[in-house]
NUGUZA-800440 format. One line per field, with one value per atom (N, C-alpha, C): residue number from 0; chain; x, y, z; atom name. Coordinates in nm, 3 decimals, always signed. Last residue first. Example, Ala and Ser with C-alpha at 12.3 -4.5 7.8 and 13.67 -1.06 7.14 Angstrom:
<nodes>
rokol c(1|1|1|0|0|0)
bator c(A|A|A|A|A|A)
east c(+1.285|+1.367|+1.290|+1.319|+1.230|+1.320)
north c(-0.225|-0.106|+0.003|-0.569|-0.450|-0.330)
up c(+0.708|+0.714|+0.787|+0.780|+0.780|+0.780)
dogu c(N|CA|C|N|CA|C)
</nodes>
This chain:
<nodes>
rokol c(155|155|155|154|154|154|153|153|153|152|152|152|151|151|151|150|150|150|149|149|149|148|148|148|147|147|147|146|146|146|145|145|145|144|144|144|143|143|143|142|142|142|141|141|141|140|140|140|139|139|139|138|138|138|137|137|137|136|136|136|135|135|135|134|134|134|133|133|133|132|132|132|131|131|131|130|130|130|129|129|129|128|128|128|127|127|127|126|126|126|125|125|125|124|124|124|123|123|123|122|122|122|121|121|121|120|120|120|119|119|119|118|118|118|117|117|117|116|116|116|115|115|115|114|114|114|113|113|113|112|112|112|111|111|111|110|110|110|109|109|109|108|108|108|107|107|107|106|106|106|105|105|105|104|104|104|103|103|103|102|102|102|101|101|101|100|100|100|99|99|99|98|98|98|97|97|97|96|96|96|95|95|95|94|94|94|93|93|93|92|92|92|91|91|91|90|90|90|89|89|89|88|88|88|87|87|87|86|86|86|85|85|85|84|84|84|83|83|83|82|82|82|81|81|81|80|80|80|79|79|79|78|78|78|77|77|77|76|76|76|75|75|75|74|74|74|73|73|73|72|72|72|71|71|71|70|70|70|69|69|69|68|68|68|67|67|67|66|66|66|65|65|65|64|64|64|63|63|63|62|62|62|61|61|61|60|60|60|59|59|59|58|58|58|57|57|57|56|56|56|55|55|55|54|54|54|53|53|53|52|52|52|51|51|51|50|50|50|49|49|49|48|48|48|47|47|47|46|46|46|45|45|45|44|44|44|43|43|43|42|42|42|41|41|41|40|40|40|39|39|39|38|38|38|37|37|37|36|36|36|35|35|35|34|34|34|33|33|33|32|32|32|31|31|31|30|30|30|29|29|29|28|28|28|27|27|27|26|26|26|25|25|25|24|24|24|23|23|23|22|22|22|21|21|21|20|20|20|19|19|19|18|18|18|17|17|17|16|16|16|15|15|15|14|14|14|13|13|13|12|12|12|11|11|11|10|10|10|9|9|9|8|8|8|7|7|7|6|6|6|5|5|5|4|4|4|3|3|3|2|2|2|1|1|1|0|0|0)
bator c(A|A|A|A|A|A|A|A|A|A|A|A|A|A|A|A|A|A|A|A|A|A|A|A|A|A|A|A|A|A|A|A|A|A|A|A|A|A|A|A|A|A|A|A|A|A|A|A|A|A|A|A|A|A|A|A|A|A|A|A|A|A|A|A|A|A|A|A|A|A|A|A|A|A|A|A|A|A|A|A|A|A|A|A|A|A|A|A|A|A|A|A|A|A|A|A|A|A|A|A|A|A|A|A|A|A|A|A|A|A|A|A|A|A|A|A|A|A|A|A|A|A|A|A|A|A|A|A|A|A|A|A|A|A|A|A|A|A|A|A|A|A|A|A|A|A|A|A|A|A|A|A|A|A|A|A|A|A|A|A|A|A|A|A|A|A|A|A|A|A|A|A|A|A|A|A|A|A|A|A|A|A|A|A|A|A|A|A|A|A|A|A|A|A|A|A|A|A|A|A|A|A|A|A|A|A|A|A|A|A|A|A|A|A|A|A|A|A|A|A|A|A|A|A|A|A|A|A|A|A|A|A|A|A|A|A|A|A|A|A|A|A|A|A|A|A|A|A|A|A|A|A|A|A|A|A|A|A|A|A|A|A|A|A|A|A|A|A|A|A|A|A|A|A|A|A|A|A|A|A|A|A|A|A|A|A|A|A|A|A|A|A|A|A|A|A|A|A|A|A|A|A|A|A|A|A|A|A|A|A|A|A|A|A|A|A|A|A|A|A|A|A|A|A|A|A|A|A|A|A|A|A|A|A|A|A|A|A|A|A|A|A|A|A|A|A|A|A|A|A|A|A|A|A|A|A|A|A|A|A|A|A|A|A|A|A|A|A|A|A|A|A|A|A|A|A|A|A|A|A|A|A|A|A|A|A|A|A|A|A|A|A|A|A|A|A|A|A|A|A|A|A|A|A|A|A|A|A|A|A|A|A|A|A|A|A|A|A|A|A|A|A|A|A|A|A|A|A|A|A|A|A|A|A|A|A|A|A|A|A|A|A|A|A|A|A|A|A|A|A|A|A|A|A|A|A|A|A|A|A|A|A|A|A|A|A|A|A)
east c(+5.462|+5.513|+5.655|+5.389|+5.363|+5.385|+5.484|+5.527|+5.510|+5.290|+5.409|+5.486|+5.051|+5.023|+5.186|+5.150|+5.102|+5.096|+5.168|+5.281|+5.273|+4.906|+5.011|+5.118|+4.783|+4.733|+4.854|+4.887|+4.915|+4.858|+4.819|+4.959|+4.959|+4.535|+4.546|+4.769|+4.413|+4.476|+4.538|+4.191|+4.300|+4.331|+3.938|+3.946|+4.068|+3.630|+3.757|+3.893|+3.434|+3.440|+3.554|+3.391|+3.443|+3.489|+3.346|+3.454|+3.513|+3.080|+3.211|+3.304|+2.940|+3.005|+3.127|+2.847|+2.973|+3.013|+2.588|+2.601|+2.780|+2.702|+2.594|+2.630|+2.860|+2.905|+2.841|+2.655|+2.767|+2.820|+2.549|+2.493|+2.576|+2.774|+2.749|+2.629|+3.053|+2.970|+2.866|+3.346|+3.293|+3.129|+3.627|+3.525|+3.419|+3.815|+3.801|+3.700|+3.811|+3.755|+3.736|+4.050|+3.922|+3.911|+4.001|+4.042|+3.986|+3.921|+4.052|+4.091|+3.721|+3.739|+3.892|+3.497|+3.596|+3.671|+3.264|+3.232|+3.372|+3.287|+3.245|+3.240|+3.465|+3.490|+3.453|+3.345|+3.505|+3.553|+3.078|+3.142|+3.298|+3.068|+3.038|+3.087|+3.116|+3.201|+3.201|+2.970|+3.095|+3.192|+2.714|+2.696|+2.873|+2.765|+2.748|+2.792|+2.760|+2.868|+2.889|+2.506|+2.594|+2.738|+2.360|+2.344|+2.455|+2.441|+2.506|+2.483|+2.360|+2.504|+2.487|+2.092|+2.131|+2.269|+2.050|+2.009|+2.080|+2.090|+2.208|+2.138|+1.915|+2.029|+2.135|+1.654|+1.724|+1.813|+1.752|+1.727|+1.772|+1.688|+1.847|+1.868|+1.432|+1.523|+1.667|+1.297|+1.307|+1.388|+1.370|+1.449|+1.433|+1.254|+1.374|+1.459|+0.986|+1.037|+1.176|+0.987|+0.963|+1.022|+1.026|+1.095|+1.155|+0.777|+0.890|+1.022|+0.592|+0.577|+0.708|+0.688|+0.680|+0.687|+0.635|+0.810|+0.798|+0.343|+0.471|+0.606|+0.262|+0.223|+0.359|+0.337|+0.390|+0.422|+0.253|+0.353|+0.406|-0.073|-0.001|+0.121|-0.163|-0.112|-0.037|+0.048|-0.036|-0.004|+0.120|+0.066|+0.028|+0.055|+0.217|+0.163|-0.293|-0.166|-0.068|-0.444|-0.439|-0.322|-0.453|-0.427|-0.386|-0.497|-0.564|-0.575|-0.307|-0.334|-0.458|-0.141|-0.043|-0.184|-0.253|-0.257|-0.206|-0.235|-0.325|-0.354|+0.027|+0.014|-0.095|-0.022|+0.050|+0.056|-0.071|-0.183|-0.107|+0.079|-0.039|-0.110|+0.462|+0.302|+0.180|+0.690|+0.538|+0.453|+0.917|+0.947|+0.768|+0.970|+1.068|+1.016|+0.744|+0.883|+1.007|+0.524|+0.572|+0.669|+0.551|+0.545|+0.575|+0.508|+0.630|+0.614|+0.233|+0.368|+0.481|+0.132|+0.096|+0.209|+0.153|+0.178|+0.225|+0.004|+0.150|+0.241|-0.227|-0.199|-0.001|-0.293|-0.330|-0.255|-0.234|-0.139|-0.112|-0.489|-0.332|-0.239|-0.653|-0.639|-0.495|-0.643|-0.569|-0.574|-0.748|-0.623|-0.575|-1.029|-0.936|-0.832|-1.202|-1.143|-1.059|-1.578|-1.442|-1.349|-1.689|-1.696|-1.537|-1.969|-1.857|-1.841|-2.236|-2.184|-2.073|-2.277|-2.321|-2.273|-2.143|-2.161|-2.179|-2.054|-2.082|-2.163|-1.824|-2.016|-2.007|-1.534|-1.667|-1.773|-1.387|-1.417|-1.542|-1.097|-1.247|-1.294|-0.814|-0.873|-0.985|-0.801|-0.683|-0.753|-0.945|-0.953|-0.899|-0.912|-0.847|-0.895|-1.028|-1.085|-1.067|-0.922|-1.050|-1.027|-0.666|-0.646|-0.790|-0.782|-0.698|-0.734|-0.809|-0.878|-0.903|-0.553|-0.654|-0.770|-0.426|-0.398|-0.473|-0.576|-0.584|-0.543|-0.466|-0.595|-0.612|-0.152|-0.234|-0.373|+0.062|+0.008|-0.083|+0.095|+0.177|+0.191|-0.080|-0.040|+0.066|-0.138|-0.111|-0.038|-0.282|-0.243|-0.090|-0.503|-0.380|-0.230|-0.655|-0.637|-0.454|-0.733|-0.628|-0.616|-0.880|-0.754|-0.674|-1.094|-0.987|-0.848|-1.156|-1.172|-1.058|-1.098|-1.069|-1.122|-1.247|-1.253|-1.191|-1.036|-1.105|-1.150|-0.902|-1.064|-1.132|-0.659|-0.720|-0.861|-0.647|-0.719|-0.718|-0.332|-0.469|-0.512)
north c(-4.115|-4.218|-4.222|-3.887|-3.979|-4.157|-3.713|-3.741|-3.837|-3.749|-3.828|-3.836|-3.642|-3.779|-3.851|-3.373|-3.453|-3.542|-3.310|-3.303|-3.337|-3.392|-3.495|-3.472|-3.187|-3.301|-3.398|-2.977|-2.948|-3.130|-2.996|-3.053|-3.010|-2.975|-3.104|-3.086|-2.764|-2.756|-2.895|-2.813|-2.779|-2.832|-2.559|-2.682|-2.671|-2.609|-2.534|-2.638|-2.682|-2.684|-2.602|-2.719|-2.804|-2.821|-2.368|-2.439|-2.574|-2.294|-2.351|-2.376|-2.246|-2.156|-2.185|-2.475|-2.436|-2.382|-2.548|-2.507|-2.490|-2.566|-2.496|-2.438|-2.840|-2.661|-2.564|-3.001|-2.981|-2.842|-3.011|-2.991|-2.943|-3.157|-3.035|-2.945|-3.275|-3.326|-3.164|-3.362|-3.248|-3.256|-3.501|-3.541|-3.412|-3.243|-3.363|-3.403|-3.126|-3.086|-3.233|-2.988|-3.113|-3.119|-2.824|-2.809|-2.918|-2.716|-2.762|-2.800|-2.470|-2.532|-2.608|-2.454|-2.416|-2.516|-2.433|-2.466|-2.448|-2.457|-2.555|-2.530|-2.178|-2.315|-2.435|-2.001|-1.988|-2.147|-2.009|-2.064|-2.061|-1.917|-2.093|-2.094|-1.673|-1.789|-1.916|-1.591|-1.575|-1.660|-1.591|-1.687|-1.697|-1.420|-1.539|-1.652|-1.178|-1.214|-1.380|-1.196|-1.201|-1.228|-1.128|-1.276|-1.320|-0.870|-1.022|-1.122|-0.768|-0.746|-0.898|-0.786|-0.852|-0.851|-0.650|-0.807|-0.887|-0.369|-0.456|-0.642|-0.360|-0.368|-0.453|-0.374|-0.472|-0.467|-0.099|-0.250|-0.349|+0.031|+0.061|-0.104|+0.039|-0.037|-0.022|+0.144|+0.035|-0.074|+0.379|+0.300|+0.193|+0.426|+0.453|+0.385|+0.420|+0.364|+0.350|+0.620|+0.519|+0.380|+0.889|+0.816|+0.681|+0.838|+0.800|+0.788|+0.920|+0.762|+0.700|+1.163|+1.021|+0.930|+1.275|+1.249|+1.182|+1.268|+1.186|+1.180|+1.350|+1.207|+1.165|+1.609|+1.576|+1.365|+1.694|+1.741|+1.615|+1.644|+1.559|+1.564|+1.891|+1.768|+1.698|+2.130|+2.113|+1.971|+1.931|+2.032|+2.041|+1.777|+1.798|+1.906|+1.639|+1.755|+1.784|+1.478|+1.481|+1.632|+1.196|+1.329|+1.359|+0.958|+1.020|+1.153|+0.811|+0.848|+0.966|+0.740|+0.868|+0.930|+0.494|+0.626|+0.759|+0.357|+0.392|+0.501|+0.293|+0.387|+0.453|+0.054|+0.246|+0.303|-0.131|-0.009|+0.061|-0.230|-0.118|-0.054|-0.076|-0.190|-0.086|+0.078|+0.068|-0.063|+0.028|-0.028|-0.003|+0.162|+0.262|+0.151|+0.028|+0.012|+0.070|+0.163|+0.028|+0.015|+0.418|+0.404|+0.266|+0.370|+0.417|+0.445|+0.287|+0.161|+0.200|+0.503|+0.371|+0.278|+0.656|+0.696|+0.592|+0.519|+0.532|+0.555|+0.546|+0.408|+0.424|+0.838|+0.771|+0.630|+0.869|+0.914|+0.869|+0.725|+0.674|+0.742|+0.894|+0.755|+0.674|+1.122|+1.139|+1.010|+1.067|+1.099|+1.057|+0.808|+0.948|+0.967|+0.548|+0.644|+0.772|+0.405|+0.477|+0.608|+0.120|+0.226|+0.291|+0.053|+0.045|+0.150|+0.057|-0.070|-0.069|+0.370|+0.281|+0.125|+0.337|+0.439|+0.395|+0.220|+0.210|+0.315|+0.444|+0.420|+0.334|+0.372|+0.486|+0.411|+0.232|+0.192|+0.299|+0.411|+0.395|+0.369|+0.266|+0.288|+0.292|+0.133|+0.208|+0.288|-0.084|+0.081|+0.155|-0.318|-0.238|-0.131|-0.320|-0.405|-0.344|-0.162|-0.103|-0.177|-0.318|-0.204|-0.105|-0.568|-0.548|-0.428|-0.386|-0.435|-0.473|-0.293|-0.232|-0.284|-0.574|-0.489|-0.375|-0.663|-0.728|-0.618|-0.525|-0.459|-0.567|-0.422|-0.537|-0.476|-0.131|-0.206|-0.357|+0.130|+0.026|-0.072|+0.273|+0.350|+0.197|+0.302|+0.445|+0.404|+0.030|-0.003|+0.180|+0.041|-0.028|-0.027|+0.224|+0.255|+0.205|+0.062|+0.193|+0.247|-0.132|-0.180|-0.065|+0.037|-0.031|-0.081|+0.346|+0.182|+0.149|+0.679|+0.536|+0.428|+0.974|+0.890|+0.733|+1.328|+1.172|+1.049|+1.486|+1.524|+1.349|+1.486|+1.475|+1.425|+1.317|+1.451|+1.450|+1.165|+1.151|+1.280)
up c(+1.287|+1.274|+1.275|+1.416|+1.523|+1.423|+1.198|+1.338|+1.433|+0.993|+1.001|+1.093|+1.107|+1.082|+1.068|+1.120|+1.258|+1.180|+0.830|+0.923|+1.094|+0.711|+0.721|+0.797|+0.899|+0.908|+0.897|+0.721|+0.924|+0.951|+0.496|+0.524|+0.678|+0.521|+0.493|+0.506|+0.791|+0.667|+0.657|+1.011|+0.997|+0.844|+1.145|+1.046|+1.035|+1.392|+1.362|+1.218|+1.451|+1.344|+1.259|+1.735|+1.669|+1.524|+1.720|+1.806|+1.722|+1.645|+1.499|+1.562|+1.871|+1.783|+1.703|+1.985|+2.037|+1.919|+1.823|+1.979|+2.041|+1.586|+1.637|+1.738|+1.602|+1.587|+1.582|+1.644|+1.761|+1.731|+1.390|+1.539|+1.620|+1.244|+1.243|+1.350|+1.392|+1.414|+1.327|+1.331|+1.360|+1.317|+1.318|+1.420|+1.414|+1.161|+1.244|+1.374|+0.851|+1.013|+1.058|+0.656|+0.700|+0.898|+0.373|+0.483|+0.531|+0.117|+0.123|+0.286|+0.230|+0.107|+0.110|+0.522|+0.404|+0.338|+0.657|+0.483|+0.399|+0.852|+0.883|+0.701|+0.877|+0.993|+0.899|+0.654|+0.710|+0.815|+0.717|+0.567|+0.637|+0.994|+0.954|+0.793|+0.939|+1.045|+1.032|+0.760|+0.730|+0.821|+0.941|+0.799|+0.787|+1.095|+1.179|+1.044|+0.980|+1.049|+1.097|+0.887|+0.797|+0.876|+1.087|+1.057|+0.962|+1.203|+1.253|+1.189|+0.948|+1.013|+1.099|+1.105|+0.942|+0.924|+1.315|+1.252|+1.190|+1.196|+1.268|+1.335|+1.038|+0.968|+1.057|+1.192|+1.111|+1.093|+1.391|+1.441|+1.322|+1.144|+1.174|+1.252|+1.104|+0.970|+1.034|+1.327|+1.302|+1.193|+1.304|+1.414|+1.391|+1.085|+1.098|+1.186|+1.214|+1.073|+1.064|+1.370|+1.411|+1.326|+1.205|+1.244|+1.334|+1.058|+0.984|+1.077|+1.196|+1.216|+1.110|+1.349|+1.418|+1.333|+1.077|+1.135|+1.237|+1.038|+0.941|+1.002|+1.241|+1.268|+1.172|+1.222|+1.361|+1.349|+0.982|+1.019|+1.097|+1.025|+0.946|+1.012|+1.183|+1.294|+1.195|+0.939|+1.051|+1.144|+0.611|+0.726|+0.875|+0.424|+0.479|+0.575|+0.366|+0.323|+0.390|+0.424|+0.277|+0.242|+0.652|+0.626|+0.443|+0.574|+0.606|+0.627|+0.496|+0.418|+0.458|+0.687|+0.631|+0.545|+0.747|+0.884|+0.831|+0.547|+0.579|+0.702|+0.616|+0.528|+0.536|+0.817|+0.848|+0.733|+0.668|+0.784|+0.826|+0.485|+0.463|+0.595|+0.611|+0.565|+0.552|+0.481|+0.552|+0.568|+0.312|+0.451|+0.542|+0.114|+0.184|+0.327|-0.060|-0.081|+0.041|+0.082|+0.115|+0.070|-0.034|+0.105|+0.141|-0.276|-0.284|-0.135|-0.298|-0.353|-0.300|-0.177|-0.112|-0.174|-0.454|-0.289|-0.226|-0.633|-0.656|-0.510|-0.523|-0.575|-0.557|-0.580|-0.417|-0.425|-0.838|-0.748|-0.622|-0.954|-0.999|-0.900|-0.826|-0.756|-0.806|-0.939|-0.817|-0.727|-1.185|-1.223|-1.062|-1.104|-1.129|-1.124|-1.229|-1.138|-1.183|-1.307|-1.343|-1.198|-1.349|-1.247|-1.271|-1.563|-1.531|-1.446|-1.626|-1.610|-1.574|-1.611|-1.689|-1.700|-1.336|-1.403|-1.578|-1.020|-1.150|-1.203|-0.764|-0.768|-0.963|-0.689|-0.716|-0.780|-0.361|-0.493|-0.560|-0.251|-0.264|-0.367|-0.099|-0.229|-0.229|+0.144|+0.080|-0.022|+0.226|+0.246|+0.188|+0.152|+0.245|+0.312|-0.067|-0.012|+0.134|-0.223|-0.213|-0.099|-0.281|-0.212|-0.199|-0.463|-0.307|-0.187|-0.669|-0.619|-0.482|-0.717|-0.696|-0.642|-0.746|-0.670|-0.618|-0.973|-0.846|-0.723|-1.192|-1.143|-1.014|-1.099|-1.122|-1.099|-1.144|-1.028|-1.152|-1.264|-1.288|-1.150|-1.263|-1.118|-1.113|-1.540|-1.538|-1.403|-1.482|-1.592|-1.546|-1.351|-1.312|-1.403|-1.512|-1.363|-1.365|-1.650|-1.715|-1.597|-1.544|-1.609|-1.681|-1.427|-1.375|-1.395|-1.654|-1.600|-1.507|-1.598|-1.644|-1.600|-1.771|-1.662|-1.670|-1.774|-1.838|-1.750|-1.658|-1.638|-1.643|-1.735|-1.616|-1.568|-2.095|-2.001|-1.883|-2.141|-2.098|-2.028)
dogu c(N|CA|C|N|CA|C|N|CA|C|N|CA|C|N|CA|C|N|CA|C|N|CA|C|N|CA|C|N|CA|C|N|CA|C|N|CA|C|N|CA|C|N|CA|C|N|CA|C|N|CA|C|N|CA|C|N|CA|C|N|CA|C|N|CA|C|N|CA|C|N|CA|C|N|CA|C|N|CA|C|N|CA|C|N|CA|C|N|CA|C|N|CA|C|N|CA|C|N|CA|C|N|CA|C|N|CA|C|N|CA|C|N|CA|C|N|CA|C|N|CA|C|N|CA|C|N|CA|C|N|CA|C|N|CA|C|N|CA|C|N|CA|C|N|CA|C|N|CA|C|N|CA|C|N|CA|C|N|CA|C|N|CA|C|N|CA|C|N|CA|C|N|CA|C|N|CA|C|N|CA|C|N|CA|C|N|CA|C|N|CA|C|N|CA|C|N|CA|C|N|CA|C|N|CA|C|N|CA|C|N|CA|C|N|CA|C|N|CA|C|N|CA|C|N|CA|C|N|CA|C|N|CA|C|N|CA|C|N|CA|C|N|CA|C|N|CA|C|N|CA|C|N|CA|C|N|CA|C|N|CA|C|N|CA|C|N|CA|C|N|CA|C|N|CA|C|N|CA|C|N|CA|C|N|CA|C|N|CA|C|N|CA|C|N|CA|C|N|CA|C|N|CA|C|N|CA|C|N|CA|C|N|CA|C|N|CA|C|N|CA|C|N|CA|C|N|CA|C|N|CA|C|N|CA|C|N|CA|C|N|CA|C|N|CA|C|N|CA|C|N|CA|C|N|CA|C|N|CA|C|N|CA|C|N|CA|C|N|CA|C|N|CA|C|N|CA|C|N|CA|C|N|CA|C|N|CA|C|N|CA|C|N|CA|C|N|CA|C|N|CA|C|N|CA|C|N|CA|C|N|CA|C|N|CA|C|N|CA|C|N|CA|C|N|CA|C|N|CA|C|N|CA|C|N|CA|C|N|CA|C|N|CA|C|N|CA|C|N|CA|C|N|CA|C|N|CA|C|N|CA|C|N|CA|C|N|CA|C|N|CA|C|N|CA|C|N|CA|C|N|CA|C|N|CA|C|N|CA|C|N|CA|C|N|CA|C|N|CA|C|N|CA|C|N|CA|C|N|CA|C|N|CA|C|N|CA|C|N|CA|C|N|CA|C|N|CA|C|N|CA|C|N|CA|C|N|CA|C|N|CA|C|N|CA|C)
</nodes>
């Protein structure tokens, strides 16, 4: 396609591999200036498929739209831009490290309870599953079915 050429919406969406909803969306926002109709239709530019693409590949890395919308305003790696993008990326940063270690524990937490209260061959006595909530899989500590019969035949 010519640079120059002008597209409809749906070759809009179509080039910045979005939904024309999405575009649509993203006028609504701000994100995107909708241009003036132009015989019944309102056509955009090569540098709105880029402005579109920007904005996807800023939310994928973790933006929401109104902080993109703060990147978008500056239109070049320069100068104050400079200062706002490595603040607000590394704001970003701190903030995905926070999740990770979120997510580390939740995963730690998940591996305790499959290991206590979900393991396989094992039988947990009296174990209420509430109860192992609140006393960290304590009750849900599980003993192995021959530790069972080798107490069950002792005490006969």
């Amino acid at each position: 396609m010519n640079k120059q050429q002008k597209m409809t919406i749906g070759y809009l969406a179509k080039n910045a591999n979005v939904g024309v909803e999405t575009v649509r969306f993203y006028e609504r926002k701000g994100i995107l200036q909708q241009p003036p109709k132009q015989g019944g239709f309102r056509y955009y530019q090569e540098s709105d498929v880029k402005r579109i693409r920007l904005v996807k590949r800023l939310q994928d890395i973790g933006f929401t739209l109104d902080e993109v919308k703060e990147f978008l305003v500056a239109e070049t790696c320069c100068g104050e831009a400079k200062s706002v993008i490595r603040q607000k990326s590394n704001e970003k940063i701190s903030e995905i490290n926070a999740k990770i270690l979120e997510l580390n524990a939740a995963v730690n937490a998940l591996q305790k309870f499959a290991d206590s209260c979900g393991a396989e061959g094992s039988v947990a006595i009296g174990c209420q599953l509430l109860d192992c909530f609140e006393n960290e899989w304590e009750c849900c500590k599980t003993t192995s079915m021959s530790n069972l019969e080798t107490t069950h035949e002792r005490k006969m």
